[in-house]
C-alpha positions, 0 to 999 in steps of 0.5 A: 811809151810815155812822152819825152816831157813826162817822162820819170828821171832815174838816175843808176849809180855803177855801169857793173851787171846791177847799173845795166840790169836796172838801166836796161828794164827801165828805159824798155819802160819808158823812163828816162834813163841815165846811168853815171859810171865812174870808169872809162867805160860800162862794165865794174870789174868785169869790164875788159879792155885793150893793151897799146899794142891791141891785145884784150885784157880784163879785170879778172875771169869770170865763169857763168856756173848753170844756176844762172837763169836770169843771166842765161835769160838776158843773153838769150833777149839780148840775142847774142852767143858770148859762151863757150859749151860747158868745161871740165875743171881741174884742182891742184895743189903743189903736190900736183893734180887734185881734183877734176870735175865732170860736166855733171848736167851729162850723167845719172842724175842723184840726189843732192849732194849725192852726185856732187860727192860721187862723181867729182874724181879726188885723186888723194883725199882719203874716203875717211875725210871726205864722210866726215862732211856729213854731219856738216849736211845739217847746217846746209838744212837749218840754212835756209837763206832767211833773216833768221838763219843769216843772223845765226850764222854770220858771227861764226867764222867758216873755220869754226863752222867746220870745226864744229861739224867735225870736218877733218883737218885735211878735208878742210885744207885740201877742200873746203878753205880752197872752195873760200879762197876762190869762192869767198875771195878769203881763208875760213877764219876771214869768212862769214859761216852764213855766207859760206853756207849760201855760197857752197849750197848755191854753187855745188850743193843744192842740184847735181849739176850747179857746178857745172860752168861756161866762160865768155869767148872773150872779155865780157865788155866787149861781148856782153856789155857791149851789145847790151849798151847798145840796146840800152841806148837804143831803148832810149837810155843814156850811158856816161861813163867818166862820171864820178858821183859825189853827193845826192841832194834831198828835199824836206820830203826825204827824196832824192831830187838829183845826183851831183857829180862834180860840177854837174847835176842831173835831176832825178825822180829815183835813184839806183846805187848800184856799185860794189862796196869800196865805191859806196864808201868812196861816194858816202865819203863825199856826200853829206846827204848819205853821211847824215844816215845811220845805215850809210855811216855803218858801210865803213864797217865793211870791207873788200879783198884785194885781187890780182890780174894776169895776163901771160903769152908764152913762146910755145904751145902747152899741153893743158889738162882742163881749160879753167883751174883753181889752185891752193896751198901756194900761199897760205891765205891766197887761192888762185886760178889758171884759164887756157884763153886758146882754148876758152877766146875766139880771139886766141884760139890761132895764137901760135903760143899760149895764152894764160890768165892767172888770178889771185884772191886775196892777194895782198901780198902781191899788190905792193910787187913791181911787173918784173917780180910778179911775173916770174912768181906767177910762171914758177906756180903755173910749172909746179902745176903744170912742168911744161911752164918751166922751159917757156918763155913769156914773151908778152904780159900784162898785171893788173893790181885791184885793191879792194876790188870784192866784197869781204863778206867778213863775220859780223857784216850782214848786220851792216849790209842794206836791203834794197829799200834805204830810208830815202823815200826813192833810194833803192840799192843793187849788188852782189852786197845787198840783202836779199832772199834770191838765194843767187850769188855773184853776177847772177845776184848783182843783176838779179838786185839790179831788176829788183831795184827796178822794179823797186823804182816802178813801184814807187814811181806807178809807171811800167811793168815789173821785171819778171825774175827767174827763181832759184831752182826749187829745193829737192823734196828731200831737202824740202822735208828736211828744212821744214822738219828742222823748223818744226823741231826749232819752233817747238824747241823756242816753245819749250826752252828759255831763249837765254843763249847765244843764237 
């Protein structure tokens, strides 16, 4: 441990899974840490809270799919059991039940996509338009997560991508743009090809049981961040939320010396952002220093996607299928989802009624609707799903409006997005927006660039081990041959053919 004189300042930007992460590996390495979150208190949008009358609250669900190592890695460091066991999921529509989803991980293990296509139980999609996917299974092998490969794609839309590889016109609407609605936060023609491609092949595709999936017993700030902060502290790091950053100020030799918020200023030898791209935006917005740099003048090009929070308990108890749920077809660029909290929150599991979190993506439309309009909308959708909805009552509720509040990876944004390094000697970047070749996509991306931007630090700095990152799950060989086959083919093709058209 180094002593408390010597000891290199860094300052983290955003108390989300990339502040903490950062925060964490470096204070375990003796530096002095301080992590400035704008919020009330640690944890982005996935910090929960509690209503007046002391019922718990969050931003959102979020699930924990099982290619999650390196979150997986942490509960298990920081000693604590926030899961539930792996859940069954169900898809519907208006027309009712869709899709259910096995636990994958429990049967015959295929070949990927094999298992993924065979065993998820589509109750209406003809046979015929689930095989017109396979010729999509190509772009799946020439995405390869590289550069190159993001540069390829990312100025076609998910929309056009389908429509190119002949995917039918019903698989399209009644299975790939709901996976974008709840997946991306948008419809096809809003998303990035790249992006769809990295997120579908993370998620589902790449290993049978990748879309298997556990929730937290309760919110995530109170059973993760929580005992995280604490550690955090305990390790000598100082988290303050309340404090909004405004500038960063820099010496002749391009460094960052410290980060001003307000009135106050707190000295640094590094620096961290790591918070999504709508608080990026507000902080350039203030700062001098980020304004004068091209590649933070190129943020306003990005974008964000607005969602809706809520929270609905009900006189009685209701008989539902599978505790987690996505929807679609409700509204034509709007996914959502529904969660039974009796059966995924410790704190629920007695409630005499139920308990429903609803979430919707790309949720304009709603925001701008007062509690009393929202309410009997969200209550009229959960009984086209499920009819026992329509004789409850809803005796409690709570909405939450997030403008802006995930990133929009629109077309064309990759261009715009930074890597971990910025032109500031001591600068360094996380999120689930940063540039990266993890392949991890998500929360498990926002922690994984958190340690990379660590490690980053520790770098530059000289001082302390390196955060040990868990890779992505090798591809299958038959993946593997595929990918470099298909490389083969395209150095040759660039060798023989003049590079005059469009990538």
């Amino acid at each position: 441990m180094v002593e408390a004189s010597q000891q290199k300042r860094v300052v983290v930007v955003g108390g989300g899974w990339a502040g903490l992460g950062a925060s964490y590996h470096l204070a375990k390495q003796g530096y002095d840490v301080t992590l400035l979150e704008a919020g009330p208190y640690p944890g982005g949008l996935v910090a929960g809270w509690k209503t007046p009358g002391g019922k718990s609250v969050e931003a959102g669900i979020h699930g924990f799919w099982y290619p999650y190592r390196n979150i997986f890695a942490l509960i298990n460091e920081l000693d604590i059991n926030p899961f539930t066991t792996w859940t069954r999921s169900a898809q519907y529509s208006p027309a009712g039940l869709e899709v259910e989803s096995p636990i994958f991980q429990e049967l015959p293990q295929l070949p990927a996509p094999l298992g993924t296509f065979l065993y998820t139980h589509f109750q209406r999609l003809p046979l015929i338009d689930r095989l017109s996917a396979l010729p999509l299974l190509y772009s799946l092998i020439d995405f390869d997560n590289s550069d190159a490969a993001w540069r390829r794609y990312d100025s076609v839309t998910a929309r056009e991508l389908f429509k190119d590889f002949g995917v039918s016109a019903r698989l399209y609407r009644d299975a790939f743009e709901p996976m974008l609605l709840v997946g991306l936060f948008a419809p096809g023609e809003q998303c990035s090809a790249a992006a769809t491609l990295g997120m579908l092949y993370y998620f589902i595709l790449a290993h049978q049981p990748n879309f298997d999936v556990v929730w937290c017993r309760g919110t995530v700030g109170e059973k993760i961040f929580r005992p995280w902060v604490e550690k955090i502290e305990k390790a000598g790091g100082k988290v303050l939320a309340k404090h909004r950053v405004t500038d960063v100020i820099v010496d002749d030799n391009n460094r960052a010396t410290g980060v001003i918020c307000g009135e106050q200023v707190f000295e640094a030898d590094a620096v961290i952002f790591a918070v999504g791209i709508t608080g990026m935006k507000k902080i350039i917005s203030s700062s001098p220093s980020l304004q004068s740099r091209k590649e933070f003048q190129n943020l306003g090009n990005l974008g964000a996607i607005d969602v809706l929070a809520t929270r609905l308990w009900f006189d009685r108890k209701i008989d539902i299928p599978h505790p987690s749920n996505a929807c679609f077809g409700f509204d034509t660029t709007t996914g959502w989802t529904f969660f039974d909290l009796n059966a995924l929150h410790d704190e629920y599991q007695d409630e005499p009624g139920t308990v429903i979190e609803a979430d919707f993506y790309h949720a304009n439309q709603f925001l701008n609707l007062s509690d009393a309009e929202i309410i009997p909308i969200v209550q009229n959708y959960l009984a086209t799903c499920i009819p026992a909805f329509k004789q409850a009552k809803v005796i409690d509720s709570s909405v939450i409006r997030l403008p802006n509040a995930v990133t929009h990876f629109a077309p064309g944004s990759y261009q715009y997005m930074l890597p971990a390094r910025t032109s500031f000697a001591n600068v360094f970047m996380s999120g689930d927006w940063i540039i990266n070749r993890h392949g991890s996509w998500s929360q498990e991306k926002a922690y994984v660039t958190g340690l990379e931007a660590a490690n980053f630090v520790i770098s530059y700095l000289g001082e302390g081990q390196p955060a040990e990152i868990l890779p992505v799950q090798e591809d299958e060989v038959h993946i593997k041959i595929g990918r470099s086959l298909n490389e083969t083919v395209r150095q040759i093709s660039k060798s023989i053919l003049p590079d005059f058209w469009l990538p």
